[in-house]
N, C-alpha and C positions, 0 to 999 in steps of 0.2 A: 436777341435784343428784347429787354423788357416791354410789355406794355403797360405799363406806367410810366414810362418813359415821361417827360415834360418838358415840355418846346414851350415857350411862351412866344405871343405875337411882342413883334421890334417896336422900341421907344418911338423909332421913326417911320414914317410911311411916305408914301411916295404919290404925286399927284401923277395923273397921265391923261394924255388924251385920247378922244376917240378912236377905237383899232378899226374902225370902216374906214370913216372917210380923216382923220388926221386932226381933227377940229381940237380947240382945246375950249370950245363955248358949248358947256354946261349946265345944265338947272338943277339943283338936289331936288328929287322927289318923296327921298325916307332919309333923314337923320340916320349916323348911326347909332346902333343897339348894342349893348353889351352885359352882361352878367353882373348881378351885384358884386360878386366875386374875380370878377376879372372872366376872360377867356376859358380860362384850365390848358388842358394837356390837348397837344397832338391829335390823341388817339380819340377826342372830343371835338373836335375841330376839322380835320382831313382826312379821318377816314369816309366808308360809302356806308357807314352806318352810323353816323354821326346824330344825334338828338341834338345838337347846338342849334337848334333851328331861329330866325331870325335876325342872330348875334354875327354880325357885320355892321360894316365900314358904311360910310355914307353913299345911298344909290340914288344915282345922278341920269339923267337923258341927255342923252347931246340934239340940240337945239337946230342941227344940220339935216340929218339923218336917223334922229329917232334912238341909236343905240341906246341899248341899259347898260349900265355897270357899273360896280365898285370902284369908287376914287375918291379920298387917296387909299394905296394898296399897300401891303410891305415888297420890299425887291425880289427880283425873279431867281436872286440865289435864297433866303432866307425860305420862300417859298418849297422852290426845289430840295433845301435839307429838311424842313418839315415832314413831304411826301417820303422823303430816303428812310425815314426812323419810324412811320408811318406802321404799326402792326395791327389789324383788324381780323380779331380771332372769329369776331361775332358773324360776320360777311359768309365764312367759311360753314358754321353753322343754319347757314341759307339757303345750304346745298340747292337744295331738292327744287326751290321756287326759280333757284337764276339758272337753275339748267332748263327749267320747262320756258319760262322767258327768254334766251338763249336759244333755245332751240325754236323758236317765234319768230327771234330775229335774223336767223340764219336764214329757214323758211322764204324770209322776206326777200334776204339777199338774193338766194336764188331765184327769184320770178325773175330778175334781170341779168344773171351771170352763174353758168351751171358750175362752175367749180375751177379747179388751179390752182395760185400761189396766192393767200389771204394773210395780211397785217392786221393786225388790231393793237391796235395803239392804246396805252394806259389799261392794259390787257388783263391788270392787277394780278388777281392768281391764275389765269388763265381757263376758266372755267366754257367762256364764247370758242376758246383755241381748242377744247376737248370735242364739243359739240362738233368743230366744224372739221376736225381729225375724223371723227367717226364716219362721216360724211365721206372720208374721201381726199378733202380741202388737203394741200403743202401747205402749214402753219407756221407762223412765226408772230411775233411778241414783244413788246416794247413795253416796260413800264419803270417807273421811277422808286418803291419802296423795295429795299433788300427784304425785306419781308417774303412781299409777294412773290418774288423773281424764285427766291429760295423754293420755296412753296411749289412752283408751276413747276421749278427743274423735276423735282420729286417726283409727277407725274410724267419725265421722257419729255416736255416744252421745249421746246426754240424759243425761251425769250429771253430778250436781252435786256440789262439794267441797263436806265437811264433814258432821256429821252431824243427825240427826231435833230436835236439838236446836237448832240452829242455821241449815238448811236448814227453809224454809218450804213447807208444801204446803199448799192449800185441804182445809178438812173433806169426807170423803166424796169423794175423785178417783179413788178407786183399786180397782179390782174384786178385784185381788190386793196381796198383799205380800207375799215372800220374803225370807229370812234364812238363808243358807247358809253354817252352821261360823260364826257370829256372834254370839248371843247371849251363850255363854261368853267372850268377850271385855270383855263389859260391867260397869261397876261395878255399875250400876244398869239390870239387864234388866228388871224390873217396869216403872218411869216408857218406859223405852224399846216395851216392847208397850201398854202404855199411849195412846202416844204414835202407835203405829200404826192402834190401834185408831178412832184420833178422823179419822186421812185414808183409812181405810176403807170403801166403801161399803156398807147395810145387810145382813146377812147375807155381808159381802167375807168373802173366803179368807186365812189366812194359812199360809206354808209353813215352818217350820222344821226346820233338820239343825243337831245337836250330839250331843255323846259323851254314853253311857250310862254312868258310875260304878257303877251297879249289876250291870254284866253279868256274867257270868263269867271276860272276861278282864284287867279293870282288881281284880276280888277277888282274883286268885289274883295277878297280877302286883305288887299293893300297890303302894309305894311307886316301884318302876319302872316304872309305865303311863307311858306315852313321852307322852299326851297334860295329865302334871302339868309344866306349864309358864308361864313367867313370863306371857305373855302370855295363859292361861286362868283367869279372876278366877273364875267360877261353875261348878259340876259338878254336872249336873244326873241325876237318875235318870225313868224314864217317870213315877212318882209327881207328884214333885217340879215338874217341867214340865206337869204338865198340872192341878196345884193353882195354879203360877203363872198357868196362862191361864186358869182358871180366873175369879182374882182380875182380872187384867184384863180381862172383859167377853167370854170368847172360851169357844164350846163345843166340844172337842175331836171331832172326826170319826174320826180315824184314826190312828194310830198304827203304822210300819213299820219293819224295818230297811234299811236304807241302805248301799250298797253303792257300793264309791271305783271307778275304773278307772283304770288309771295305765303307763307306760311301764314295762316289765320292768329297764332300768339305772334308773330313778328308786328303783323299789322298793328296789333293790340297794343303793342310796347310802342311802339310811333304815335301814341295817344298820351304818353306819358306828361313830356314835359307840357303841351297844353293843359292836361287837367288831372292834376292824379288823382283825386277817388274816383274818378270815371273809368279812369286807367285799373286802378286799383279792382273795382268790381265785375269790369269785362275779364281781368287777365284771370279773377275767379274761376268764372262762369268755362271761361275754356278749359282751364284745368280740372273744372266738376266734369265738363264732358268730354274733356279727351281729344278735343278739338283743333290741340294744337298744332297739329303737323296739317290739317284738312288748307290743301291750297285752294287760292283764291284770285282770283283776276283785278285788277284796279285800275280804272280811267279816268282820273277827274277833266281829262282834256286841257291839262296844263304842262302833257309830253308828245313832242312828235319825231318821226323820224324823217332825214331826207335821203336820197338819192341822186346821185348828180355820176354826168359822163366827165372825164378829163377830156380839156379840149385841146386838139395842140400834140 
């Protein structure tokens, strides 16, 4: 499948209400943002190397319990074929940074569960499922783009197209489940930990990484937090997440910040659409020295991860 591919976002959207607590009373906090140009393609939009940064729908609080999110959204099928056509070549070019962050997260994992049968969900190419094969881990794999799926088989993966809703697992198979930069993707993240929770075994592990809305640098940044994006339906604060798992049958463990690692020209190109001759003169400077591949660690403490036991 190409990537040029072009998905455009639906004439129509769809209002929703809060996935905590059910409310449908609202406050807009950001207008939405969009491109002089319109949206573009897919592959600008929903993949995990996306530059569309700010370009979303109107972000709203619910007035109840605090939630962030996108409303109105487009439907959970338009959505879902977007992610199916979905090819991000650039991700794959990443290697070297989301194995050494991977392999961080894994690390993490284990401080509360040494090993077994590990899901990870939105698995994309499967690069967290190599890590944790190496390790030992029975892996398996959920994700939504033929892209990716294709991709993971390539390396011997167990993952399977499509998602928890549509992919069948046996109740209780799973000693873990993972969710890395996923949840905020979902229309509906409640049904979806829900849904985890039922093929997880008793007292299983769950791992979650998503942005922190409350932090210090999405407050002060407002409306230009680079992570307000089309493809970010839910913003979640440490509250707000751990009332959600709360509600789905999960007791939280731990809660951390979470730390990216990433190639030094990667970083450099993520400066772009804020400002390109700044963009323009750093992506230089790395290419006079060579610097491009030298990783690099990144915390602005607007990422954390949690941990929670299945209760039940």
């Amino acid at each position: 499948m190409s990537a040029e591919l072009e998905i455009l976002l639906p004439e129509t959207l769809e209002s929703v209400p809060c996935n905590l607590c059910g409310s449908w009373d609202a406050q807009e906090i950001y207008p939405a943002a969009e491109r002089r140009n319109g949206h573009g393609s897919a592959s600008d939009l929903y993949t995990c190397t996306s530059t569309a940064y700010g370009m979303c729908g109107p972000i709203v609080r619910c007035t109840r319990c605090d939630l962030v999110y996108q409303s109105p959204i487009p439907s959970v099928d338009e959505i879902i074929d977007a992610y199916d056509g979905v090819v991000d070549q650039r991700y794959e070019e990443e290697r070297s940074g989301r194995i050494e962050t991977f392999s961080r997260d894994l690390a993490a994992v284990e401080r509360h569960e040494r090993g077994g049968k590990i899901l990870d969900v939105g698995c994309h190419l499967g690069m967290f499922l190599e890590v944790a094969r190496e390790r030992g881990w029975d892996v398996t794999g959920v994700e939504p783009s033929r892209y990716s799926v294709e991709r993971a088989r390539e390396r011997g993966l167990d993952v399977r197209h499509g998602t928890l809703d549509t992919v069948h697992f046996a109740d209780e198979s799973f000693d873990v489940v993972t969710m890395w930069d996923v949840v905020e993707h979902l229309s509906d993240p409640l049904a979806e930990l829900k849904r985890m929770h039922r093929i997880l075994r008793p007292d299983g592990l769950l791992a979650v990484s998503t942005m922190n809305v409350d932090a210090l640098f999405p407050r002060l940044a407002g409306r230009r937090w680079p992570w307000y994006m089309q493809m970010h339906l839910v913003y979640f604060s440490r509250r707000t997440l751990h009332n959600m798992l709360t509600k789905a049958g999960y007791r939280v463990i731990e809660m951390t910040p979470h730390r990216r690692v990433v190639r030094l020209s990667y970083l450099v190109s993520r400066i772009e659409p804020y400002c390109k001759p700044l963009y323009q003169v750093l992506d230089w400077l790395v290419r006079q020295t060579r610097q491009g591949d030298r990783l690099v660690a990144i915390d602005l403490g607007d990422i954390f991860m949690t941990f929670a036991r299945k209760i039940g």
